[in-house]
Phi, psi and omega in degrees: 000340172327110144087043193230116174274128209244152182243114116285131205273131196198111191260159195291086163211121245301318177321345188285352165298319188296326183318311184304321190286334217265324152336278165312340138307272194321310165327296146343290187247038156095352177272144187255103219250138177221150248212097194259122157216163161286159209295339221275350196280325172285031177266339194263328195197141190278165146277008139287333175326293195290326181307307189284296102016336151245025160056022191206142203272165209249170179280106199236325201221149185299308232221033192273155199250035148270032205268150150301300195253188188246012164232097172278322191276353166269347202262329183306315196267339166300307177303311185264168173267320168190149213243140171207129206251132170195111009263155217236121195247166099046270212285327208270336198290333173312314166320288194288359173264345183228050178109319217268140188212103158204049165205185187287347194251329167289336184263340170296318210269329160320310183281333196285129172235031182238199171296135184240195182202158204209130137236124208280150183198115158204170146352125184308291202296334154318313212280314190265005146343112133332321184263333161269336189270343153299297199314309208276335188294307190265354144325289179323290189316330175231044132112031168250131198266143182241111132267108185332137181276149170247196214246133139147221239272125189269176188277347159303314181097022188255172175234144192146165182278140186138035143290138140323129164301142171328124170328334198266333174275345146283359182263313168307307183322293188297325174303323164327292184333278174281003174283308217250325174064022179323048186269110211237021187286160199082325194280110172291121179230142186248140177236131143262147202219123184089195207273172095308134170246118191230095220302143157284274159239193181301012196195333168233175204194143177250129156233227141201187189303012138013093149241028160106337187286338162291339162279332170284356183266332164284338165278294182324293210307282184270025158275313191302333190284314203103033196267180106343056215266121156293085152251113187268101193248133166296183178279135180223171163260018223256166174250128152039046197308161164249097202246189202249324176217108165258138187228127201253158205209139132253327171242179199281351157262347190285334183301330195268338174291318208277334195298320171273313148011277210261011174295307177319340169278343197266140181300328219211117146255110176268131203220124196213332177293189153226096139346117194268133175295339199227139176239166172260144190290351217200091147283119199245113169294006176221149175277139166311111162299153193261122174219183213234001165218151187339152170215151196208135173238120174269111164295166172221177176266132201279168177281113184332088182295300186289326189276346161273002173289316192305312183291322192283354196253142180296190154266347192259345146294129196237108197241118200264135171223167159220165203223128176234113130278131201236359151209172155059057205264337184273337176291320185295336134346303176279342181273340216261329170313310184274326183296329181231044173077068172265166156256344138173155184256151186247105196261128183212127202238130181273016179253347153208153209315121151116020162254156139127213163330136162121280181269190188255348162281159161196176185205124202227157143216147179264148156217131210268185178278335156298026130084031154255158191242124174228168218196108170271177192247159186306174174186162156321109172319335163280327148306323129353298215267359200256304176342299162305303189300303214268347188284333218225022163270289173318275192337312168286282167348278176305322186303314194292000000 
């Protein structure tokens, strides 16, 4: 971030305390930071606060009569390299998807023709708003980067997703960002995602704790990048990504027709779902009555989708696996790396906390087919999710 001029963006939401932490970081490490809010953002935090702490007095109003210029939000956005709006409430981001600029923070973004960077902060049931996730959907389409908010206890007092990401962890995102210089535009990846449903009868079903997020974390990701994303997804609660082709599946043979379909065009396979091992032989077209004596359903085994991907795949093709484990976890990895072509798997253990099923979170290691090994720290699934992307950046790099 050293000698990099920053626009911070900052909307009336409880989250706006944090902006004050993300200044001072950004301050910190060498960046020269100047401070856009909306009227309703300074209830949440003063402006001597953000003045004093980014060392520039801050923007608050188109007409205001401390301004340099009498167009502030064009000479602002000519001056910086690049605006990160935090927090991005409900209302600013609706603003920034349809146009509207009538404030001081809404007309910088409008005037901005560089990187932007967006994290969102609300109400879960805002969040998961039809109209705000189209809103957040046409940001994503033409080239606005979102960090995902994460899930848990919000200032409302409801628990769900929409906390703002951590000041330190948006500041890793963007150094991500520009460190690695992604462009993944031309490449086509297929990702799978979420559970298998693997019906018993018209009304039960065996699957598992599956809920999709690391593969939707991963489509967002290299959607932003420019790739061309396939996503084939199980049944989730998750919305929509705006990927170029998405396609819903429920059991692990409708995953295995669609995965072999589309393989032959794809650059990149990411196989992120989890897969059911087992069907029941016998699916009953009408439902099994409740009776007084024992039951039993005889499994048979559904089809290895990544080891046949593994046998099917080019050279020119780059094939992603994952691995949940509860022992003996980097050798079974490494068995599971080598028995199914991988070029490397990404390993995650249900022994630790705030990994695995579920959560918003996750603490992964990669390991290549050349046997290294790299070990991350817990992190945000979307963090998480940029790391494989940048791993699988390299990686496409050396094939040239």
């Amino acid at each position: 971030m050293k000698g990099k001029k920053i626009i911070i963006g900052i909307s009336g939401g409880i989250a706006a305390y944090k902006a004050a932490y993300l200044v001072r970081i950004l301050v910190k490490k060498g960046a020269e930071v100047k401070v856009v809010v909306t009227s309703n953002a300074l209830e949440f935090v003063t402006k001597v606060t953000l003045e004093t702490l980014s060392k520039n007095k801050i923007y608050d109003n188109v007409f205001g009569e401390n301004n340099d210029y009498s167009t502030e939000h064009i000479s602002l956005t000519d001056w910086a390299d690049i605006m990160i709006v935090a927090p991005a409430t409900a209302n600013i981001i609706g603003k920034f998807a349809n146009g509207i600029a009538d404030d001081a923070l809404s007309t910088t973004f409008m005037a901005f023709n560089k990187d932007v960077f967006v994290a969102p902060s609300m109400n879960t049931k805002m969040y998961n708003h039809y109209s705000f996730q189209h809103n957040l959907n046409v940001l994503r389409h033409n080239g606005v980067h979102i960090i995902e908010p994460a899930d848990g206890f919000l200032a409302c007092g409801y628990e769900g997703k929409g906390r703002m990401e951590e000041p330190e962890s948006i500041v890793n995102f963007i150094e991500n960002y520009y460190f690695s210089k992604l462009n993944f535009n031309n490449k086509k990846i297929l990702i799978t995602a979420g559970p298998t449903v693997e019906s018993i009868d018209p009304v039960r079903y065996i699957s598992n704790y599956s809920s999709g997020k690391m593969g939707y974390a991963l489509a967002n990701q290299l959607t932003q990048f420019g790739a061309d994303v396939t996503l084939i997804s199980g049944p989730t609660s998750l919305l929509k990504p705006d990927v170029t082709n998405f396609i819903s599946v429920k059991s692990a043979e409708d995953m295995h027709l669609a995965v072999i379909d589309n393989l032959k065009t794809q650059d990149v396979i990411i196989m992120s779902a989890a897969v059911a091992d087992y069907t029941p032989k016998i699916k009953a077209t009408n439902k099994i009555k409740k009776s007084d004596n024992s039951f039993s359903i005889e499994l048979v085994k559904t089809k290895d989708i990544l080891f046949e991907v593994g046998k099917k795949k080019t050279n020119k093709q780059l094939l992603v696996g994952f691995a949940l484990e509860t022992d003996n976890e980097i050798d079974n990895a490494k068995q599971k790396l080598d028995k199914k072509n991988l070029d490397f798997i990404v390993l995650n253990s249900l022994k630790d906390d705030g990994a695995g099923f579920g959560t918003d979170t996750n603490k992964v290691t990669f390991i290549s087919k050349d046997n290294k090994i790299e070990k991350f720290e817990l992190k945000s699934k979307s963090e998480v999710a940029l790391d494989i992307v940048n791993y699988i950046y390299k990686l496409i790099k050396k094939q040239k």
